[in-house]
C-alpha positions as CSV (number, residue, x, y, z in Angstrom):
1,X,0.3,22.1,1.3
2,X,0.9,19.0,3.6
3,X,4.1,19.5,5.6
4,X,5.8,17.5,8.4
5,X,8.8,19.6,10.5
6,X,10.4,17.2,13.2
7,X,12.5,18.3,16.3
8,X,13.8,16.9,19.4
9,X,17.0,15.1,18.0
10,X,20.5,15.2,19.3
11,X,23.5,13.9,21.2
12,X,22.7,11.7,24.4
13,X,24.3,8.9,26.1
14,X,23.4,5.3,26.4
15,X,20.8,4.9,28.5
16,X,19.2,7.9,28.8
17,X,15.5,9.0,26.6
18,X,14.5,10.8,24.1
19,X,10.9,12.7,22.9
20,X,11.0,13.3,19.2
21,X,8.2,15.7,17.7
22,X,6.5,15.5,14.5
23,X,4.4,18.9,13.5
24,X,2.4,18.8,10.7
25,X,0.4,21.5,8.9
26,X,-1.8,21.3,5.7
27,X,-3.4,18.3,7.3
28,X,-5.4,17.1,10.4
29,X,-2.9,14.6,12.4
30,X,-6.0,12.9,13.6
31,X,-7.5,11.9,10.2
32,X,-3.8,10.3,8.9
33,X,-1.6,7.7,9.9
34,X,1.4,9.2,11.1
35,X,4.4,7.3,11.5
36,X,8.3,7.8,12.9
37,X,11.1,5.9,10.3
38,X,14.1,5.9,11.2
39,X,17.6,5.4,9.2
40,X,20.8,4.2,10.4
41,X,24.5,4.8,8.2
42,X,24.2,2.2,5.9
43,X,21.4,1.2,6.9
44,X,17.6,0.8,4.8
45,X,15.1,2.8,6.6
46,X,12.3,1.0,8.4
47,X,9.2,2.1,10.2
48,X,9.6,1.9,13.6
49,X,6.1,3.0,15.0
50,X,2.7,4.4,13.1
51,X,-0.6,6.0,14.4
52,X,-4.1,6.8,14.1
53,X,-4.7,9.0,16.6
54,X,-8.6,9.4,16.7
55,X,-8.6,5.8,16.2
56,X,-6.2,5.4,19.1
57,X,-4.5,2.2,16.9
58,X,-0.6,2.3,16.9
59,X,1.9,-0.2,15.5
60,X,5.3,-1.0,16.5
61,X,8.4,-2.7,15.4
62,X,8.5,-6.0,17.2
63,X,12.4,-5.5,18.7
64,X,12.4,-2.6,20.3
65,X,8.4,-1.8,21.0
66,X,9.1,-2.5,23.9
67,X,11.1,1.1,24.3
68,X,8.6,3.1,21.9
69,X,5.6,5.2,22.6
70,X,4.1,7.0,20.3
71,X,1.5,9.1,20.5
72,X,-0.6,12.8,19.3
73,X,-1.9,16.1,20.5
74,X,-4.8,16.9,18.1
75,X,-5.1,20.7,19.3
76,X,-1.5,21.0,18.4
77,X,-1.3,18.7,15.2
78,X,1.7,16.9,16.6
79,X,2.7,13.8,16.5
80,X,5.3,11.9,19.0
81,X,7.9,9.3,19.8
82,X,9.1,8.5,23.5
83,X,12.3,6.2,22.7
84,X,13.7,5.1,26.3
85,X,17.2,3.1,26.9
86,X,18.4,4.2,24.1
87,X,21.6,2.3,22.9
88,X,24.6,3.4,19.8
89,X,22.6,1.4,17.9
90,X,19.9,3.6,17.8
91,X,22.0,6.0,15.9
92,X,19.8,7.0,13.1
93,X,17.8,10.0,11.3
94,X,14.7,9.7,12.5
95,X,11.7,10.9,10.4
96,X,8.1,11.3,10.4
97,X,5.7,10.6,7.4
98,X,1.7,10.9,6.8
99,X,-0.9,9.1,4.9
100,X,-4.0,11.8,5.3
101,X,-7.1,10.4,5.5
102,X,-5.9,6.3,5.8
103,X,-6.7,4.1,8.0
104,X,-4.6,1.5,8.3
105,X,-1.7,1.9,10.8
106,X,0.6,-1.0,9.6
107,X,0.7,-0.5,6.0
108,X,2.5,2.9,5.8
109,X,5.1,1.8,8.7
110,X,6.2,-1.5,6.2
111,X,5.2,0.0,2.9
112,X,5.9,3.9,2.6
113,X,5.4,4.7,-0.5
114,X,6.6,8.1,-2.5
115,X,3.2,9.2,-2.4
116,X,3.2,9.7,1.3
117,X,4.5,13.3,3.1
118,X,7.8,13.2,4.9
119,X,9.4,15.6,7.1
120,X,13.4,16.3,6.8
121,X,14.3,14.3,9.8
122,X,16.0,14.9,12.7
123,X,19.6,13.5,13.9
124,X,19.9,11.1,17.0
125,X,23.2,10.1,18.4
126,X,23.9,8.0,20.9
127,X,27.3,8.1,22.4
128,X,29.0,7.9,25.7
């Protein structure tokens, strides 16, 4: 049973960084596209950054890839997001998803679809 568990949310101030973590189980994270979404209060969710790890391809939002790194620890079956600067308006749930055994980074960050696995998401607030 595929299963995605994040972590690393919470309350910080402008400014300052954040390392989200994305474990998965039931699947290999190297053989999916992984991805971290995130939704803002009244918002649409969008896919912010995706990854195939053994094929070292990533994709990022174009306005703020600039702030994202994403990357995985096969041994551990983790996926992760490094969001620096991070401004109120990041303010979001931020979740991960998984598309075992694609290959396409792109497609699951602008087209999730119900048939891909999602995590519960964790809560990021940013406030001084």
């Amino acid at each position: 049973q595929v299963q995605l568990v994040e972590s690393g949310g919470g309350l910080v101030q402008p400014g300052e960084s954040l390392k989200l973590s994305c474990v998965g189980s039931g699947f290999a994270v190297g053989e999916a596209v992984v991805g971290w979404f995130r939704q803002a209060p009244g918002k649409e969710r969008e896919g912010i950054a995706c990854i195939h790890a053994r094929a070292n391809v990533r994709y990022y939002e174009r306005s703020i890839k600039d702030r994202l790194t994403i990357s995985a620890n096969d041994a551990k079956n983790e996926v992760y997001l490094q969001i620096n600067s991070l401004q109120p308006d990041d303010t979001a749930i931020y979740s991960c998803a998984a598309r075992p055994f694609a290959t396409a980074v792109q497609p699951l960050c602008l087209a999730p679809t119900p048939d891909d696995y999602w995590g519960q998401g964790t809560q990021v607030t940013v406030s001084s």
